[in-house]
N, C-alpha and C positions, 0 to 999 in steps of 0.2 A: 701789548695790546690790551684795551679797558672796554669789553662787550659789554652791554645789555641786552640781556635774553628775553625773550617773549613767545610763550609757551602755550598754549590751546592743548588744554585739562581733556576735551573731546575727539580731540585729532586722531584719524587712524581706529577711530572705536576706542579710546582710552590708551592706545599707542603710547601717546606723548608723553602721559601723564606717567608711565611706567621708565619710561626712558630718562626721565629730566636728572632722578639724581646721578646716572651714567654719564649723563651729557655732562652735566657739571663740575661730574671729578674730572673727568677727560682736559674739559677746557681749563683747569686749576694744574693737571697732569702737565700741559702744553705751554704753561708762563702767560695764562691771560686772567686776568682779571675782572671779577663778572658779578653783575648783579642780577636779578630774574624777577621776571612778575607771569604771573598764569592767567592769563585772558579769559574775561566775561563775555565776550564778545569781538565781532571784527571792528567795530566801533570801540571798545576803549582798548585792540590793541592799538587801534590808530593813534586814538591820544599819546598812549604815553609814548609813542614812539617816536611823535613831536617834540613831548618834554624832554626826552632824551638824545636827539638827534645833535646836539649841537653838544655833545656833552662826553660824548665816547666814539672810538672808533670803528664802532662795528656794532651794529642792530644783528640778532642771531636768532632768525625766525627759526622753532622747533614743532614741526606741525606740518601741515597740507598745505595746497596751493591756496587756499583760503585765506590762512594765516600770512604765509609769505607775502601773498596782493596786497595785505592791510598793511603789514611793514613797510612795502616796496612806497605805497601810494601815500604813507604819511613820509618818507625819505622826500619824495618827491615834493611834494606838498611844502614840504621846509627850505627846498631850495637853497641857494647860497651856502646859508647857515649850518647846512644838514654836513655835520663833520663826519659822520658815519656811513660804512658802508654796508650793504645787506651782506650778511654773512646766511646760510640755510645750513641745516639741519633735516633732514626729511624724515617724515615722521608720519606722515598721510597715508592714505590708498594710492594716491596717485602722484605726487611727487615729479611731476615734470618738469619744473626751474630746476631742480638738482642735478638733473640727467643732462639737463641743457648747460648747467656751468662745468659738468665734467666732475661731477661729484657721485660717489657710488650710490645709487637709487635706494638699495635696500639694506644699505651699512652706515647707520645714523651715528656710533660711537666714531668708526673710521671718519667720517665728514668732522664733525666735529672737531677732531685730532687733526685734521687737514687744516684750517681755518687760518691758525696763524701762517699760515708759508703761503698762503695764496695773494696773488696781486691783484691788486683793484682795477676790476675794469667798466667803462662808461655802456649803462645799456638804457634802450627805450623803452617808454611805455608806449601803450595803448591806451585811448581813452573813445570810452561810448557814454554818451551823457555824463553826468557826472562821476560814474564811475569808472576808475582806472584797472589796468590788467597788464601781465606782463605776456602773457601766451597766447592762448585763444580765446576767438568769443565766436559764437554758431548759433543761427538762426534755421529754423524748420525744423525738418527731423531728427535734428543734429541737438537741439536744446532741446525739444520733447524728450528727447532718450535722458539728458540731463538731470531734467526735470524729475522724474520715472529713477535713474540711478542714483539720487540720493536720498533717496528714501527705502534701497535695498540693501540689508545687510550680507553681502559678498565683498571679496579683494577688490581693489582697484580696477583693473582690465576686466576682471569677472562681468563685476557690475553694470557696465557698460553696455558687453554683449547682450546679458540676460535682459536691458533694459530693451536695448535694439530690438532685439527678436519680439516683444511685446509688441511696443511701439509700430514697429515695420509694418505686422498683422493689421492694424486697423488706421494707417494713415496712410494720404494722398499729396502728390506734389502739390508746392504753389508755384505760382507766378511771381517771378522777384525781377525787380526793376533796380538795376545797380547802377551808380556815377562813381564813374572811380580816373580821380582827376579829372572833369568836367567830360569823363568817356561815358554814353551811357549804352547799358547793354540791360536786353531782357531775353527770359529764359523761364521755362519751366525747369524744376531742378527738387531735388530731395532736401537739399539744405545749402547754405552759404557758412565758412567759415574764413573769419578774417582773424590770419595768426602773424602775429609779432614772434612769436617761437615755434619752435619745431614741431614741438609736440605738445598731446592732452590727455587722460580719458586714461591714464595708467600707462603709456609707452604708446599708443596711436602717434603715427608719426604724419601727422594731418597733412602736413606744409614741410618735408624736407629739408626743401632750401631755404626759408624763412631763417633770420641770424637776428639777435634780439639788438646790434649794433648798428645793421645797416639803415636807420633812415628812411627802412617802406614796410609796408605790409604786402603778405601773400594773400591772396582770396582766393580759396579755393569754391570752385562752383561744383555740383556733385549733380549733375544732370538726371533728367527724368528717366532713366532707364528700370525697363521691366525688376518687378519686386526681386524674382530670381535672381537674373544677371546682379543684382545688387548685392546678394546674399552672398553669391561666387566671388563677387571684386571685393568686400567687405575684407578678410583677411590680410590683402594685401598694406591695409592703411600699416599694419604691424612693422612694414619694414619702408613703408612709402612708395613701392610698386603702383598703387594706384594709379597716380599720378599720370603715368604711363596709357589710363584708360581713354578710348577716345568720348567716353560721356564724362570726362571732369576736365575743368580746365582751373589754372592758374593765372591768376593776373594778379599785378603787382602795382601799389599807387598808396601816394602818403595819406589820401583819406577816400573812404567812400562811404557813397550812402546806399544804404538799402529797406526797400521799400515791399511789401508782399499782398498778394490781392486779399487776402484776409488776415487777423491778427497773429503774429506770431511771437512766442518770446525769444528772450535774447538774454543768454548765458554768457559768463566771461570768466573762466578758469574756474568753473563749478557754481557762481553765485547767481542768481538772477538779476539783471541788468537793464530792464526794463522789457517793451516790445517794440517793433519792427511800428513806424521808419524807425531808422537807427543812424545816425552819420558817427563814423566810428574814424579817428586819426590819429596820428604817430605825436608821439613827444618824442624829440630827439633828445640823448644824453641827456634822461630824464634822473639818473640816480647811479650811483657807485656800487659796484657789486664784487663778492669774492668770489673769480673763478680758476680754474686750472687755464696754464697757457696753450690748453689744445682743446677747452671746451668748445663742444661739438654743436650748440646753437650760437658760437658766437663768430666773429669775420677772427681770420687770421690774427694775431697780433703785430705791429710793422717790423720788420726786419727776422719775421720765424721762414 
């Protein structure tokens, strides 16, 4: 195997940047062969990830979901050409495609050392204007928390919470007007999150059944229920129990729009992504990715 590595000096609070020469022996330990560059940005990881996509077998995002999106979206981007497949690394606070390919969350040399044995498999994106996403993307209170936890220095999941419990304090639902395949529904609700993946936010398992193969997106609706009761059913996203609440619903559809009575932003695997309307849809078999054959956001493999 011939990777090219792309690394965020940032990721994790300086994580990455501690980890790379590990990473490195590892994948030299493993019989692959690598070159690496250290990201100025999600914009020139995207570059060179073009210039390289036709070039080697495996892009090796080392870093947060930040990083991975900018890999995955210039994979995409290159289409045809793109002889590479996303290889991860996880290196971030939050680390959610890793967990979803069946990759260990918080053992970046272990993943790494996994790399070459892993089989390529085809997964989708998500795209809201012009930016693309492999996991989630959350409108309302759901991106204000967003917004609010990246700018906290805490863990992953920590972050999140400590964001929530601010946030919650002094915000009110909106009114969101969804079309999801020309269905349209309105709702006051706490937030909308439309996931391609499972999960977000450090292990929040937003969307359970969402599989980053299948073809649709989940939307989860998180209904206007008392600040309390919100506070109670909050924990539950940890294992996807929510789900289960009768103020959240799930609906599933290859694109929707959403729309809110006053402005909202709109997050997509931590980035800002514009605001609300938003028409957000599937790219099928948008890029090649290294997963285990029982990763846990992906469909079955045929014949397991």
């Amino acid at each position: 195997m011939r990777a090219f590595v792309v690394w965020n000096p940032t990721a994790g609070g300086g994580r990455a940047a501690s980890l790379i020469p590990g990473v490195l022996e590892r994948l030299t330990r493993v019989g692959v062969e690598h070159s690496a560059h250290a990201s100025t940005s999600l914009d020139d990881a995207r570059g060179v990830v073009l210039g390289a996509a036709a070039e080697v077998d495996a892009v090796v995002a080392v870093g947060g979901d930040g990083t991975v999106g900018a890999c995955a979206a210039a994979l995409a981007e290159a289409g045809p050409a793109a002889r590479a497949a996303l290889g991860v690394v996880p290196a971030g606070s939050g680390n959610d495609l890793a967990a979803a390919l069946g990759l260990p969350r918080h053992r970046p040399l272990v993943a790494a050392s996994m790399l070459p044995t892993l089989p390529r498999r085809p997964v989708d994106l998500a795209r809201v204007g012009a930016h693309r996403y492999l996991c989630v993307a959350g409108a309302g209170l759901d991106s204000q928390v967003n917004r609010l936890a990246n700018r906290l220095r805490l863990p992953g999941g920590l972050r999140y919470v400590a964001a929530l419990l601010v946030e919650l304090a002094r915000a009110r639902p909106a009114r969101f007007r969804l079309e999801l395949d020309g269905r349209v529904l309105q709702q006051r609700a706490w937030f909308v999150a439309v996931a391609n993946g499972p999960s977000y936010g450090g292990g929040m398992r937003i969307a359970p059944a969402a599989r980053l193969d299948d073809g649709l997106l989940d939307v989860v609706v998180v209904g206007a229920l008392p600040k309390l009761a919100f506070v109670r059913t909050f924990p539950r996203v940890f294992s996807g129990r929510h789900v289960g609440h009768p103020a959240v619903a799930v609906h599933r559809a290859a694109a929707v729009t959403v729309q809110a009575d006053r402005p909202v932003p709109v997050y997509a695997d931590g980035e800002p992504a514009g605001e609300l309307p938003a028409r957000i849809e599937v790219v099928p078999n948008a890029l090649q990715v290294l997963a285990t054959p029982a990763a846990p956001g992906l469909t079955a493999p045929p014949g397991s």
